[in-house]
C-alpha positions in Angstrom: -240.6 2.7 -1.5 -240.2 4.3 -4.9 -236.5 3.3 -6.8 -236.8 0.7 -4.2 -239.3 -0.8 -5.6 -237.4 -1.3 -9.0 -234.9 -3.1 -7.0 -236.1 -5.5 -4.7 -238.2 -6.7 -8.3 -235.2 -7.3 -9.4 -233.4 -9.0 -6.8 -236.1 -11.2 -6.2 -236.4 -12.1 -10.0 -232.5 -12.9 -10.0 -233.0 -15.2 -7.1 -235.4 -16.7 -9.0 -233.5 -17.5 -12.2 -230.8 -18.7 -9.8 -233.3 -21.1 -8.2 -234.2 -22.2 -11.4 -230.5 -23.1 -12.5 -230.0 -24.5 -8.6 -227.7 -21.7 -7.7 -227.9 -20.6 -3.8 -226.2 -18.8 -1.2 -224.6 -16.0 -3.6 -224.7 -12.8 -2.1 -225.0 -10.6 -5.4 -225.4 -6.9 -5.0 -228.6 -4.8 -7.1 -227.2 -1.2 -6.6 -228.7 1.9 -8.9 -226.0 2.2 -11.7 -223.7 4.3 -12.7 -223.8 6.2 -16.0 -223.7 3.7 -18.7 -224.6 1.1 -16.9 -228.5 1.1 -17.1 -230.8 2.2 -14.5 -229.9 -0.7 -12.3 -226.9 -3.1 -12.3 -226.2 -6.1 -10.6 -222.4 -8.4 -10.0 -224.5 -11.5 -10.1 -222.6 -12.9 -13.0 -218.8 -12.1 -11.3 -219.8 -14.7 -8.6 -220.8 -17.5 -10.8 -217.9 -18.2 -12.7 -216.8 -21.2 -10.4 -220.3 -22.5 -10.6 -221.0 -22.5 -14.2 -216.7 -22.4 -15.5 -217.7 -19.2 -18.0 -216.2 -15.8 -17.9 -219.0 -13.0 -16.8 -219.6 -11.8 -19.8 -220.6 -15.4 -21.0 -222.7 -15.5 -17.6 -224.2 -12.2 -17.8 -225.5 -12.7 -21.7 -227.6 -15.9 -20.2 -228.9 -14.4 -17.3 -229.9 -11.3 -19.2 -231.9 -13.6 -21.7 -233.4 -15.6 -18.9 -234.6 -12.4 -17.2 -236.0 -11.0 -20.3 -238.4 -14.2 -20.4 -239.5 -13.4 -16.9 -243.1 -10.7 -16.5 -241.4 -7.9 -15.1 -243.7 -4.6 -14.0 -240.6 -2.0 -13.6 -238.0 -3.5 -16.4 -238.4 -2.8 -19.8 -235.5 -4.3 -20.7 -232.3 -6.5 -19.4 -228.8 -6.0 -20.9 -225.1 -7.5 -20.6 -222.3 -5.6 -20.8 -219.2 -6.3 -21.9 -217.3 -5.7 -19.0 -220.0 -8.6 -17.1 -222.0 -6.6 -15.1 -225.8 -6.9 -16.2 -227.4 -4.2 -16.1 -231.4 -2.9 -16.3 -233.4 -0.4 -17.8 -236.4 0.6 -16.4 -239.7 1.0 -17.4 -239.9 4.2 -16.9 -243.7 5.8 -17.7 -244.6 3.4 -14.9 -241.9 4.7 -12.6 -242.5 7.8 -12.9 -245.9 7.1 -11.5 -244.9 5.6 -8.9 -241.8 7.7 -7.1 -243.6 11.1 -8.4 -247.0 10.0 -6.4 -245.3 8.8 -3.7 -242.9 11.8 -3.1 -246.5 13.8 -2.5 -246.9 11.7 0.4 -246.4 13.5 4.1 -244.2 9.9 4.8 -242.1 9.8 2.2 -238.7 9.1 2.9 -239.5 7.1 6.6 -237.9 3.7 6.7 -238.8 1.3 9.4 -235.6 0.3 10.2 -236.0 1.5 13.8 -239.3 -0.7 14.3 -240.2 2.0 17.1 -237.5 0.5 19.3 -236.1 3.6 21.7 -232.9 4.9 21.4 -230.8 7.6 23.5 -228.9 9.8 21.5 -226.6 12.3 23.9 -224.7 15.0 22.5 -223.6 19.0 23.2 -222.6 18.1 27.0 -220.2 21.1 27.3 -219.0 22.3 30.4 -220.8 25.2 31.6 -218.6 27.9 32.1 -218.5 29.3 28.6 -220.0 30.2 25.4 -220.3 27.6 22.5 -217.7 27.7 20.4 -217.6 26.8 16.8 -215.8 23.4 17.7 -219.0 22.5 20.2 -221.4 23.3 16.6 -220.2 20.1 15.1 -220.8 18.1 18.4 -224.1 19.1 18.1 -225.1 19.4 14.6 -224.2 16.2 14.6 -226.2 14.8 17.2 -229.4 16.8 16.2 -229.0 15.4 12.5 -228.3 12.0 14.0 -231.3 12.2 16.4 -233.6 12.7 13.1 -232.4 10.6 10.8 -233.0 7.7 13.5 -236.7 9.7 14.3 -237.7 9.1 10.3 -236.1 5.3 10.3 -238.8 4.7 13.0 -236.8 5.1 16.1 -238.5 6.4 19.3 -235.3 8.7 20.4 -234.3 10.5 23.4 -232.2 13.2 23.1 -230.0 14.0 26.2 -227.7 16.3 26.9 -225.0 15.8 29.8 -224.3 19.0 32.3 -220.6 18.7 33.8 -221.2 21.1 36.5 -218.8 19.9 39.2 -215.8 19.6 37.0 -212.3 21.8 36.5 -213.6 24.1 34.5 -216.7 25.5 36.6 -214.1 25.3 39.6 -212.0 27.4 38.0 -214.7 29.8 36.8 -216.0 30.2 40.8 -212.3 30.4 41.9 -212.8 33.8 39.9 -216.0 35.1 40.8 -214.6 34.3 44.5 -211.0 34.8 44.7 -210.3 37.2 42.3 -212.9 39.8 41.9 -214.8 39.4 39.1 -218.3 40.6 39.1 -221.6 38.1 38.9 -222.9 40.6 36.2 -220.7 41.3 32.8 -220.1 44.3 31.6 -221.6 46.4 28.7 -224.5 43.8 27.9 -222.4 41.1 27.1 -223.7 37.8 27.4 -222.8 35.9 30.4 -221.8 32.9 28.7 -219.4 34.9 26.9 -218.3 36.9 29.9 -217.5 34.1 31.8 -215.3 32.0 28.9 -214.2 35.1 27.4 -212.5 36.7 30.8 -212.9 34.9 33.6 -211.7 31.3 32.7 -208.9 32.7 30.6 -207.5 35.1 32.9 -208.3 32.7 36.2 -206.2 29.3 34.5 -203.2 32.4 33.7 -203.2 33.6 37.2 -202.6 29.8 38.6 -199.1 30.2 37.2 -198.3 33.4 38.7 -200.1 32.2 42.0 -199.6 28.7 42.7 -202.1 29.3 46.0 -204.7 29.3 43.8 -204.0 25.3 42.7 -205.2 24.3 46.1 -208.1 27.1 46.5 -209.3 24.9 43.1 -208.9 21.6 44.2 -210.8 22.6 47.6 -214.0 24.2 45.5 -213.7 20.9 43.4 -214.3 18.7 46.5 -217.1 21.3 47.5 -218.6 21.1 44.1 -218.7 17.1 44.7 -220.5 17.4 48.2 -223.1 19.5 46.6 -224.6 21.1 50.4 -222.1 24.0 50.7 -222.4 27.1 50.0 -220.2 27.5 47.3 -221.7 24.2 45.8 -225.2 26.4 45.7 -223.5 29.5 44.1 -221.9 27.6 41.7 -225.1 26.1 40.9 -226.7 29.5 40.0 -223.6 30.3 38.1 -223.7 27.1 35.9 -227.6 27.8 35.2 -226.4 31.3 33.7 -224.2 30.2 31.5 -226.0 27.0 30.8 -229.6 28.9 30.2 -227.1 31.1 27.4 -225.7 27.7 25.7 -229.2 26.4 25.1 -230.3 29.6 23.6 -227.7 29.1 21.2 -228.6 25.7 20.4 -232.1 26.4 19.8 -231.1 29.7 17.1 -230.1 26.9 15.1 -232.6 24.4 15.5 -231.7 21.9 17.7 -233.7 21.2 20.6 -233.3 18.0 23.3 -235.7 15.7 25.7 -233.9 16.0 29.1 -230.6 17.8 30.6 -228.9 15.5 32.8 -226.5 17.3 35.9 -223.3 15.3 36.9 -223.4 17.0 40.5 -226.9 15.1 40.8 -225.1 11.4 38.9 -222.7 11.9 41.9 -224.9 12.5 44.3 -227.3 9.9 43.8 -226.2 6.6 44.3 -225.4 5.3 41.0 -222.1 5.1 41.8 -222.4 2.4 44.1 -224.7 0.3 42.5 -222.6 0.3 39.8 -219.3 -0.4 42.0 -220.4 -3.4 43.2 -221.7 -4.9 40.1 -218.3 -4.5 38.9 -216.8 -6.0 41.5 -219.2 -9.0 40.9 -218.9 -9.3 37.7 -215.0 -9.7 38.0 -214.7 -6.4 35.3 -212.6 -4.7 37.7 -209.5 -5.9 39.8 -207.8 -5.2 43.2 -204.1 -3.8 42.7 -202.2 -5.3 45.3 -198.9 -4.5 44.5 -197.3 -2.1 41.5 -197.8 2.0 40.8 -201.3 1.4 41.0 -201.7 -0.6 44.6 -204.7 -0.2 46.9 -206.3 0.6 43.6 -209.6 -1.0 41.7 -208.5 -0.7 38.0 -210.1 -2.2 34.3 -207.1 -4.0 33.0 -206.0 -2.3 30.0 -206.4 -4.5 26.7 -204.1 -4.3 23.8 -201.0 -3.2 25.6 -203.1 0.0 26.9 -202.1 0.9 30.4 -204.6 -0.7 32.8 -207.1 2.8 33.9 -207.5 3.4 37.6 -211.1 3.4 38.8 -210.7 3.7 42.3 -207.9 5.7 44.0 -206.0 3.9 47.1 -207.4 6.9 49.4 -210.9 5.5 48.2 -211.8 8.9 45.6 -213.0 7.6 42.5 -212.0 9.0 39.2 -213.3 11.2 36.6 -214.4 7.4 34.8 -216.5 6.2 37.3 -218.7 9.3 36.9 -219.6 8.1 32.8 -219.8 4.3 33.8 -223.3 4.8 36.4 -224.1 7.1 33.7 -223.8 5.0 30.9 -225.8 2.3 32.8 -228.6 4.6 33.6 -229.0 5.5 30.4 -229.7 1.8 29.4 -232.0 1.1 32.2 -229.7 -1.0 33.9 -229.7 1.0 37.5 -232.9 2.2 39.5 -233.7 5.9 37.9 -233.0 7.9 41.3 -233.8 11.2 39.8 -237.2 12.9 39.6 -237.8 15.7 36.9 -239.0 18.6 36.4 -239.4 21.2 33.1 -237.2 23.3 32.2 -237.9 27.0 33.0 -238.6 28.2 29.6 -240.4 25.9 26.7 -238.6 25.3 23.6 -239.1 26.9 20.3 -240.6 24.0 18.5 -242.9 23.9 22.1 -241.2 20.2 23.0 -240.9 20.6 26.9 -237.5 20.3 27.7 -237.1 17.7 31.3 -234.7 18.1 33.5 -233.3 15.8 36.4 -233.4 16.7 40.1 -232.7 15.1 43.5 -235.7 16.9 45.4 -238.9 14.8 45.5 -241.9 16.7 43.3 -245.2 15.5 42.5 -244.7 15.7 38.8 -244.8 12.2 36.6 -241.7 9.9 36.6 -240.2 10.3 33.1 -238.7 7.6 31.2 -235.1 8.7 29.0 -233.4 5.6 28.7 -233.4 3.1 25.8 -232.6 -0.2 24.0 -229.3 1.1 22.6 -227.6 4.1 23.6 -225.4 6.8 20.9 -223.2 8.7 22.4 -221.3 12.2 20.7 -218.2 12.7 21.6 -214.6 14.0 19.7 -212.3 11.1 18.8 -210.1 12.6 21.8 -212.0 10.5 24.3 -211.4 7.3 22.2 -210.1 5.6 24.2 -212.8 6.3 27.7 -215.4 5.6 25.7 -214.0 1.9 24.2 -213.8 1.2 28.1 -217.5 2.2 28.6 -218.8 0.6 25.4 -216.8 -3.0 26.4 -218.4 -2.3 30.1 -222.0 -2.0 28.9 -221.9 -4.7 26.3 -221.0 -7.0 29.3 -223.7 -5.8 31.6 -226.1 -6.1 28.5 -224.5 -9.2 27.7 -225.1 -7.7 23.7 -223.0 -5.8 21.4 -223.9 -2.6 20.1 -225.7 -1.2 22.7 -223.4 1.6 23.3 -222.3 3.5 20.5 -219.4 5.7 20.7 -219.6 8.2 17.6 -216.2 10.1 17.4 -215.3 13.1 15.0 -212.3 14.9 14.3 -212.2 18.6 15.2 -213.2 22.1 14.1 -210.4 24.7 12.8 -210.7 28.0 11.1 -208.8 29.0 8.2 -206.8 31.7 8.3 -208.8 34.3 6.5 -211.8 33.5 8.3 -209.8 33.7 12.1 -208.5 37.0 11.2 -212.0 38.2 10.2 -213.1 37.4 13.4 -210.0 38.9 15.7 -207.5 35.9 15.8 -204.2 36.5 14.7 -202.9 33.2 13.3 -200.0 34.3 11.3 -201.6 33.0 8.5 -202.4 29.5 9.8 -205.2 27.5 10.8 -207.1 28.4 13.9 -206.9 25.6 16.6 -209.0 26.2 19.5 -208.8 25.9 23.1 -210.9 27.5 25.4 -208.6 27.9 28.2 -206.3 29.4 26.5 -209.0 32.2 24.4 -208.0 30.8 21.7 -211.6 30.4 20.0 -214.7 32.2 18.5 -217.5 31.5 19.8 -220.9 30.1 17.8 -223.0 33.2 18.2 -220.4 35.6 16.9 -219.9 33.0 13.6 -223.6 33.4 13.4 -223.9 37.4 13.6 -221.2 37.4 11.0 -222.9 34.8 8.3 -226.2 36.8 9.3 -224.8 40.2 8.4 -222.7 38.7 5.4 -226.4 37.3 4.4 -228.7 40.6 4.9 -225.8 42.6 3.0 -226.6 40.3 -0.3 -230.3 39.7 -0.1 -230.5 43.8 0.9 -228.6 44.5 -2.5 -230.6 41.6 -4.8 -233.9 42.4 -3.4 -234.6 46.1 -2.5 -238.2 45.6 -2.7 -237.8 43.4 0.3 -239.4 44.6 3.8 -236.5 44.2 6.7 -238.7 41.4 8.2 -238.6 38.8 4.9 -234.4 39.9 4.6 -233.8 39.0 8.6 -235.7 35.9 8.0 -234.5 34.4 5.0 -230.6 35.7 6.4 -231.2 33.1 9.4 -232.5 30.7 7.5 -229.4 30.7 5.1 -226.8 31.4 8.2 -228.0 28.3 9.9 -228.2 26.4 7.0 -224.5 27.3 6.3 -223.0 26.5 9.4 -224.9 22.8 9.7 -224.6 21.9 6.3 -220.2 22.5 7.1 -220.7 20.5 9.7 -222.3 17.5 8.2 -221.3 17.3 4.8 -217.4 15.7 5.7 -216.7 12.3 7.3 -216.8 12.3 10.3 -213.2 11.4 10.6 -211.7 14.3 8.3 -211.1 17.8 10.2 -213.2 20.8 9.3 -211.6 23.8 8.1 -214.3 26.5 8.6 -214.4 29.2 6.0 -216.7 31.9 6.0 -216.4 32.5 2.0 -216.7 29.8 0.5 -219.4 28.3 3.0 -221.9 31.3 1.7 -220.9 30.3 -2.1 -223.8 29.7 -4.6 -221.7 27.6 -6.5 -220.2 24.2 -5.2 -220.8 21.6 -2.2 -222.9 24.5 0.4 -226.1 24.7 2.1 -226.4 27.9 -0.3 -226.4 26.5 -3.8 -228.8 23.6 -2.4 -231.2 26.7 -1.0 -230.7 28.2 -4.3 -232.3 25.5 -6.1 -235.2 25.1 -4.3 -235.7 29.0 -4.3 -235.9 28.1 -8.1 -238.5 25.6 -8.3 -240.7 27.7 -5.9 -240.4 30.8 -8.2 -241.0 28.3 -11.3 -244.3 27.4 -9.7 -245.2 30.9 -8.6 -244.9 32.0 -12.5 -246.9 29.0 -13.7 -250.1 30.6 -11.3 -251.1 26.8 -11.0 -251.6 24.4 -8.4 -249.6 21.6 -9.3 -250.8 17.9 -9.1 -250.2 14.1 -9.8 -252.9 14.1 -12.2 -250.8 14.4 -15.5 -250.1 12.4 -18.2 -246.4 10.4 -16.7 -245.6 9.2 -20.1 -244.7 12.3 -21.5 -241.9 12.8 -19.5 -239.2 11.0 -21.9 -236.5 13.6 -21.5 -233.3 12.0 -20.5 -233.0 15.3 -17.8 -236.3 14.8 -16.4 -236.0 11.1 -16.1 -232.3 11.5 -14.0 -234.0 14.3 -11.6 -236.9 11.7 -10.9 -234.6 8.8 -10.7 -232.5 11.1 -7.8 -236.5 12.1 -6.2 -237.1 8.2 -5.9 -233.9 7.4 -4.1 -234.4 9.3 -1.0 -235.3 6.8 1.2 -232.5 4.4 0.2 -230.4 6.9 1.4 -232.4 8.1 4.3 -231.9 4.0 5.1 -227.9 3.9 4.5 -228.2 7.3 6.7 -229.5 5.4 9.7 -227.5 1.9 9.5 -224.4 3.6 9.4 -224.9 7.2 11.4 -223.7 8.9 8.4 -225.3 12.3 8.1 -222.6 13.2 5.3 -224.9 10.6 3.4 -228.3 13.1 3.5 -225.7 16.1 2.6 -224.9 14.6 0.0 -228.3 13.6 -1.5 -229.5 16.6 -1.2 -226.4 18.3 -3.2 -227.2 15.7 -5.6 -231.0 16.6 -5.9 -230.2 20.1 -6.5 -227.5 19.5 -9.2 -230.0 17.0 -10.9 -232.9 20.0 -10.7 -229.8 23.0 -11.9 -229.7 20.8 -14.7 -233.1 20.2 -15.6 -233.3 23.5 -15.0 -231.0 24.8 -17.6 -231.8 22.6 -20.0 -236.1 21.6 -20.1 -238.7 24.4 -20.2 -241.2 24.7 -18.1 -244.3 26.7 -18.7 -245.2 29.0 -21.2 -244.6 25.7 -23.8 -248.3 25.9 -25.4 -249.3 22.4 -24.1 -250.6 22.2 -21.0 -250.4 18.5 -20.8 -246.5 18.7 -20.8 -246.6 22.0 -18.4 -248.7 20.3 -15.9 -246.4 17.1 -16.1 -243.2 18.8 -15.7 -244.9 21.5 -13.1 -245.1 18.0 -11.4 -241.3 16.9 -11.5 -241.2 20.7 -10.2 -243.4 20.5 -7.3 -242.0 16.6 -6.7 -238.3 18.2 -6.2 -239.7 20.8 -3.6 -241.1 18.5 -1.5 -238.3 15.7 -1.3 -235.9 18.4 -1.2 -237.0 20.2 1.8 -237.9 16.8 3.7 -234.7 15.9 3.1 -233.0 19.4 3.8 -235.2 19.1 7.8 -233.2 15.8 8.3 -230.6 18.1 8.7 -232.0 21.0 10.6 -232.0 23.6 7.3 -234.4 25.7 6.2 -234.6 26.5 2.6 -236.3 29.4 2.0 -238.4 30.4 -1.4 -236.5 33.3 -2.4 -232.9 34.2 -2.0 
């Protein structure tokens, strides 16, 4: 619990006092202060002006000498400012104690917010008829960071990851390989993920203008596609396993791995749909259109003045929508499971088997995906589908917050960056759009931070052998492009820039990698074995004490993480733990001080920020390695 502790002591010695003067039902806030303001302050004494007819800072000079008449373990002392707020100091010998002990502890930062409950977090679900593209990295990023920040607030959580391969763009991808001439195997190497975004769904969606023939050749594949038993519905198949088999391969070079991959072809063909039609037909959530530009349709009225969304066509075809509503109710167990599974052809780096979903009987064990509440990772473009789903589910469930819609802006790159990789933007912003080539894709983003890397550890460590360089360069490319991709709100836009994402200086994955290169190389030159065994009242210095306050936070913030799917708030933290460390760093010695009392006890604070730091740092899938 750590700072936590300090905190709930004193909330619950405030309620106290308040009990004593017959004060209830005032929602005060105990928040970890800003500079000037103590250790800890509270706004206790801005809500009982009614009660007690005195301004705050009247308030806050009795409550402060009421709380100082109190036993408390973790306050040494209780002020009021003059502004009203009161505000506490800790004791801080015995704090120390407490949040550097506990940071040694393989647990520290888990909240049990989750209470083991199971939850399905589904992200990545890109079409599979090209490469990744540095827009898809913050889809996923996002949902990998997600997925453990719930894992260390207790939640059991099943990562999915949704497979549209019977949509437009693998249609228009086979329309290629069979219409107009492209070859199953790319040329020069090149991966076939690439190959396939790269040149043949570009130059197949141009060639629909020059041959308009080729509109119904689509729509005919699509329909095949949906049956699933033709021929072309089998080739496609193999075709979508290519190119998915080169996505996931991607995924897992930076880190992020999943439970189960889940096939729309299979959704379609299983018999969700209808379970799911007739529920809504008896639950009066979707209408007949008798009359109007929708009749012989089943729509969901529109609410708000949005246009009521069609369903079911009048020739009986249902719409793209009623392929995510059986979904979405699968994934909360509220439809038989009528898939069987099977693993994944090749294990997973961090050897979690990876399921997948199938139609054909086998005689492996029935797997269990779904959960209690269901997350779901998808651009703020789809908005408005996914309010629809989310007001379905919570009806079925009869519950809110069951189904989560969390939206994000998109990805650009900025200008220098595009034209480093081949885009000619005229100087502007790179919007992508993959059927129009105008994107870069993850893996070459990747090669470029790698190279950029093994260039500057190459020419600041010579002595290095090409094995430790190649290592530490992934380790500081991956961390680079997460860390852009989690450190913004999740309603801001990314600008992507290669530069100033590999600075040692500012808000980047580097600098924070940079510090804890430091404290491993501190406790290298000290040739000791650091431990918790130290004299904690010693460490007095007003630096030491601010990097121990920001150790002993972690898990409030690992907590606000979780409540509010914020990954930006780890991001931060952990650019706030290094600047706390850079600054104990440049201003306390220490080893080679002559008293090995003091050494050992600040070889502590060392060791303490390693270890919260790169706990912290693994909620967000980065590495930090101990030299740069």
């Amino acid at each position: 619990m750590s700072f936590k502790l300090l905190i709930d002591e004193i909330d619950n010695n405030i309620h106290k006092i308040l009990d004593d003067l017959s004060v209830s039902d005032i929602l005060f806030s105990v928040e970890p202060a800003k500079p000037g303001f103590g250790d800890v302050s509270s706004n206790v004494s801005f809500l009982l002006g009614k009660h007690f007819k005195k301004n705050p800072k009247e308030i806050a000079d009795m409550l402060s000498e009421k709380y100082n008449q109190l036993q408390s373990t973790l306050v040494s002392n209780v002020e009021s400012h003059p502004s009203g707020y009161l505000n506490f100091f800790a004791n801080w010998e015995k704090l120390n104690q407490l949040i550097l002990s506990e940071s040694n502890l393989d647990y520290y930062g888990s909240v049990d917010l989750g209470k083991n409950s199971i939850i399905v977090v589904e992200h990545t679900s890109v079409n599979p008829n090209k490469a990744l593209h540095i827009g898809h990295i913050r889809n996923i990023v996002l949902g990998d960071t997600i997925s453990r920040i719930l894992k260390k607030a207790n939640y059991k959580v099943n990562v999915l990851n949704y497979v549209d391969d019977s949509g437009l763009q693998v249609a228009d991808i086979i329309v290629g390989f069979r219409h107009l001439g492209f070859a199953q195997d790319p040329p020069n190497e090149k991966k076939f993920d690439h190959y396939c975004g790269d040149d043949i769904y570009v130059k197949t969606t141009e060639k629909y203008e020059q041959d308009p023939s080729l509109e119904n050749i689509r729509k005919n594949i699509l329909k095949e596609l949906e049956d699933g038993t033709s021929e072309i519905a089998q080739f496609a198949d193999k075709i979508t396993r290519r190119v998915l088999e080169n996505q996931i391969e991607t995924c897992w070079n930076l880190g992020v791995y999943y439970d189960c991959l889940n096939f729309e072809s299979q959704i379609i063909r299983s018999g969700l749909w209808n379970q799911i039609f007739e529920k809504l037909k008896e639950m009066n959530l979707i209408e007949f259109e008798n009359n109007g530009k929708n009749i012989g349709c089943w729509v969901i009225r529109g609410e708000n003045n949005d246009e009521d969304k069609v369903l079911v066509r009048s020739n009986g075809t249902a719409t793209y929508i009623a392929k995510d509503i059986p979904y979405a109710a699968w994934k909360l167990g509220l439809v038989n499971d009528p898939f069987n599974y099977e693993k994944y052809d090749k294990l997973q780096p961090d050897n979690h088997i990876l399921w997948q979903t199938t139609l054909v009987p086998n005689n492996n064990f029935k797997q269990n995906f779904i959960g209690e509440k269901v997350i779901t990772v998808i651009d703020s473009r789809q908005d408005r589908l996914q309010k629809i789903i989310t007001t379905i589910m919570s009806k079925f469930k009869s519950k809110q917050d069951v189904y989560i819609h969390l939206g994000y802006e998109s990805v650009t790159l900025s200008a220098d960056t595009a034209k480093t990789l081949g885009l000619n933007t005229d100087g502007k912003q790179a919007q992508m759009s993959g059927r129009k080539g105008l994107y870069v894709n993850a893996d070459s983003v990747y090669d470029l931070l790698k190279n950029k890397t093994t260039d500057e550890i190459r020419r600041r460590h010579p002595e290095m052998s090409d094995f430790e360089i190649k290592q530490i360069a992934h380790h500081i490319s991956v961390g680079t492009l997460r860390y852009e991709m989690i450190k913004q709100d999740l309603d801001k836009m990314i600008t992507f820039d290669l530069t100033k994402s590999l600075s040692l200086d500012g808000d980047t994955a580097p600098y924070i990698q940079y510090a804890f290169a430091r404290a491993s190389r501190i406790i290298e030159k000290s040739t000791r074995i650091p431990s918790i065994d130290i004299d904690f009242s010693l460490l007095n210095d007003q630096f030491e004490i601010n990097l121990i306050k920001t150790i002993g936070l972690f898990d409030m913030h690992v907590m606000d993480a979780a409540k509010n799917l914020s990954p930006k708030v780890i991001a931060r933290y952990c650019h706030d733990l290094a600047v706390s460390f850079n600054s104990f760093y440049e201003h306390v010695k220490v080893i080679d001080l002559g008293n090995e009392k003091l050494e050992n006890s600040r070889l502590c604070i060392v060791n303490s920020f390693k270890l919260t730091l790169e706990k912290a740092l693994e909620l967000l899938g980065i590495t930090a390695p101990d030299k740069m």
